[in-house]
N, C-alpha and C positions, 0 to 999 in steps of 0.2 A: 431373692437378693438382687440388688443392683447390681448388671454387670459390671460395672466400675468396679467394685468391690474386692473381685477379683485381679484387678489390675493394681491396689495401690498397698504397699505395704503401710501403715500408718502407727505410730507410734511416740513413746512423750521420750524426750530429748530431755539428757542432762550435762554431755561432755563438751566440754568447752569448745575443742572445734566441730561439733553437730551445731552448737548451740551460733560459732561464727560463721557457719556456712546458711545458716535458718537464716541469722542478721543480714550478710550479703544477699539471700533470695530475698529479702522484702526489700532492699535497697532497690533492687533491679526493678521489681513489681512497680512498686512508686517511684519509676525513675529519680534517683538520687544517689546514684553511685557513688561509694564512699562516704557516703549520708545517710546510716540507715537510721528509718522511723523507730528503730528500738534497738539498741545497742546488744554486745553479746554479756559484756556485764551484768545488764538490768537481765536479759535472758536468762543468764547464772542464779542470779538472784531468787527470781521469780519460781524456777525449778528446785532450788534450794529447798526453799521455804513452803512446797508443798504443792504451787499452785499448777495450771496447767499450761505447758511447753508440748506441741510435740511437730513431726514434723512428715511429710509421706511420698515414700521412694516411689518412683516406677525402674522396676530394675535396680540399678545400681544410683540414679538419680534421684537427687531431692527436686520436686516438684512443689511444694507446697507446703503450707506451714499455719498454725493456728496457736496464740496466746490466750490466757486470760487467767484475771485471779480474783480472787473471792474478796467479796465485799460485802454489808451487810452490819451492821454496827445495832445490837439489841436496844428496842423491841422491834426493829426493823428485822425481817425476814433474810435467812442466809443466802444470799446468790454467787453468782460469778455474775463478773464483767466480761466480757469477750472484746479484747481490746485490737486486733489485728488478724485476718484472715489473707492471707496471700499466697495467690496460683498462678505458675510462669503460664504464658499462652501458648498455646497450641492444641493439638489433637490428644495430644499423650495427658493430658490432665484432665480432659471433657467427664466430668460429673465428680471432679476431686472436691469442689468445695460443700456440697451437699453429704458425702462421706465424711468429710473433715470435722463438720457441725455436729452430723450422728453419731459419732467417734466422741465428740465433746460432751454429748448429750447423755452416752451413756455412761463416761467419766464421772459426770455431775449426778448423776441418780445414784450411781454406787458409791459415792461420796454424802448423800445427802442433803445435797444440794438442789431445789426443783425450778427451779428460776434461773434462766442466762438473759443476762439483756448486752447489750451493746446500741451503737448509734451507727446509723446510715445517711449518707447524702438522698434525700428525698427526689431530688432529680434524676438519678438514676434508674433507668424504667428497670434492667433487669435485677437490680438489689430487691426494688418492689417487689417483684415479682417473686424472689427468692425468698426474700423475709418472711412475706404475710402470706404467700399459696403454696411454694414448696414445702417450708419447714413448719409452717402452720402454727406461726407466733403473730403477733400482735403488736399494733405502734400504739405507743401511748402520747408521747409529747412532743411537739415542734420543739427544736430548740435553739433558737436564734444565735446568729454567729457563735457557735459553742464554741471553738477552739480558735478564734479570731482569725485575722487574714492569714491562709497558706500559700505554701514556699515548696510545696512538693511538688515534680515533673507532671503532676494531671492537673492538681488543682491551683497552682500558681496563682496568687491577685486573687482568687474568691474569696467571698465572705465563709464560715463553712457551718451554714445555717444544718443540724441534721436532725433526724427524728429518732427520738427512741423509743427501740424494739424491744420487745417484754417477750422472751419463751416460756410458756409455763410447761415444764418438762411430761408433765402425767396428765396434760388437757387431752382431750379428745381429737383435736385437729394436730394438735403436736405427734398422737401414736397413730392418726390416718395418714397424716403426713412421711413418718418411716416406714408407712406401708408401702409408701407407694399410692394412696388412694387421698388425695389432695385436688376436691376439684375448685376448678378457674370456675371465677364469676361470669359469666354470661353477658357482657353487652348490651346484646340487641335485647334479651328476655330482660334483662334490668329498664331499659327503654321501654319497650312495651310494658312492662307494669307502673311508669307512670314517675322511674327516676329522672333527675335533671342532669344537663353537662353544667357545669359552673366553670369549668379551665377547659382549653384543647386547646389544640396545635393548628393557628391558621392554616390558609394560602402558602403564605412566604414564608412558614413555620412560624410565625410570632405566637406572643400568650393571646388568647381570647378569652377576657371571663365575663361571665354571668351572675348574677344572683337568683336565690330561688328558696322557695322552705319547702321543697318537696320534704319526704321523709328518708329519701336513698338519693346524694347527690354523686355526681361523678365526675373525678378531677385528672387529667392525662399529663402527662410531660413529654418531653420530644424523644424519639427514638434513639439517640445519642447525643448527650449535652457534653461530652467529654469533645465531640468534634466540633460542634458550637462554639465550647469557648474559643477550641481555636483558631476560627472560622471568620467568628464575631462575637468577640467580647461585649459590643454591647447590647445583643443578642440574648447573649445567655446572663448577663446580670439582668433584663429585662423580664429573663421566666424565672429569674432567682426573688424578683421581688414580688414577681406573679402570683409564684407558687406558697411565698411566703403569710402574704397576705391572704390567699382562699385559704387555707389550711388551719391558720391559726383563728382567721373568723370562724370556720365551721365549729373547729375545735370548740372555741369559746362560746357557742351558739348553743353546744351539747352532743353535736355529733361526733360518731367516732368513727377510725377510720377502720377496716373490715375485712378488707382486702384488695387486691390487684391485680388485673389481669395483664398475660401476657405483654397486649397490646400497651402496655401503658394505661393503662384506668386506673386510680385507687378506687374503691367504693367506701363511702362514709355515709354511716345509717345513725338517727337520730333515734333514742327508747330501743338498742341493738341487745341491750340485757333485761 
């Protein structure tokens, strides 16, 4: 078991003030104080009606907090949405949002539900990293300014182009992955057999792209685009169009995307099934 495990109480929330104090920790998360990204009403609601709310103490403190609710309209497949994940910073929360997920995960199986997907900002190297090698799901779709310009304390002025991430609950990288046994793609051994860079991060960190039809391309984003934008805005809408564009060519080309390393790499392999 994950040591964290041991540290977080975690559990689904239904009383209105658990459910107002979950609303105020995502307020803070997405700096928006007194704005939170999802009210305690809709929270009520959501709990209500079956879906998943819950939230996870360290101690006596709420740390963190995970929604989502079930979507899926016949002959489409039953899933969840996983609409909002939020973990205050610091020491006392290190490895709550991977709990959080497997908390959700195994919600959703004793439910019968085998599929969560949700959307991520693709510049973000360590969501990458999280989505496709920790929990061991899969991106399926670019998807161009999905929620139109944002207004929240991170993403302010961007577009909020994201990708969506597909878990399939009973895969095999999905039950390696709550092992514990989730391995990172390799780099240099991806180079040496003959993949291509198409994106990285200059000199001056700017986008550099390429073209190429290897058969395993590889596309990087900057180590922090959250301090980018606010750094230089027009910086980071630069690798916003960067990234927008290798991605959704590859996509459309037939590649998919595979996984991510650490460092910031996705991998996208062409004939991957």
């Amino acid at each position: 078991m994950n040591k964290s495990a041991k540290t977080f109480s975690i559990m689904e929330l239904s009383a209105l003030e658990d459910l107002r104090e979950l609303a105020e920790l995502f307020a803070a998360v997405w700096g928006r104080p007194g704005e939170p990204p999802i009210n305690s009403d809709i929270l009520k609601a959501l709990a209500h009606s079956g879906n998943y709310v819950a939230g996870a103490h360290a101690g006596q403190r709420l740390v963190g907090g995970l929604v989502g609710w079930f979507g899926g309209v016949p002959p489409h497949e039953l899933h969840m949405h996983s609409h909002i994940l939020g973990v205050v910073t610091g020491s006392e929360a290190h490895g709550l949002g991977f709990e959080l997920k497997q908390h959700q995960r195994s919600w959703c199986i004793a439910r019968g539900a085998m599929v969560i997907e949700w959307t991520t900002d693709p510049l973000v190297r360590r969501n990458a990293y999280f989505n496709l090698t920790k929990l061991g799901a899969q991106a399926r779709k670019y998807l161009v300014n999905f929620y139109g310009e944002m207004s929240d304390g991170i993403n302010a002025g961007e577009e909020s182009d994201r990708m969506l991430i597909s878990w399939r609950l009973d895969s095999p990288s999905a039950e390696a992955a709550a092992n514990g046994r989730s391995p990172e793609p390799n780099f240099d051994e991806l180079m040496g057999a003959g993949a291509a860079a198409i994106l990285s991060v200059g000199q001056a960190g700017e986008p550099v792209q390429a073209s190429s039809s290897a058969r395993v391309l590889l596309c990087q984003v900057p180590e922090d685009i959250v301090a980018v934008r606010r750094s230089d805005p027009a910086l980071a809408r630069s690798w916003r169009m960067a990234l927008r564009k290798t991605l959704t060519d590859a996509i459309a080309a037939g590649y998919e995307v595979t996984g991510a390393t650490r460092s910031g790499w996705y991998v996208l392999e062409t004939g991957a099934n």
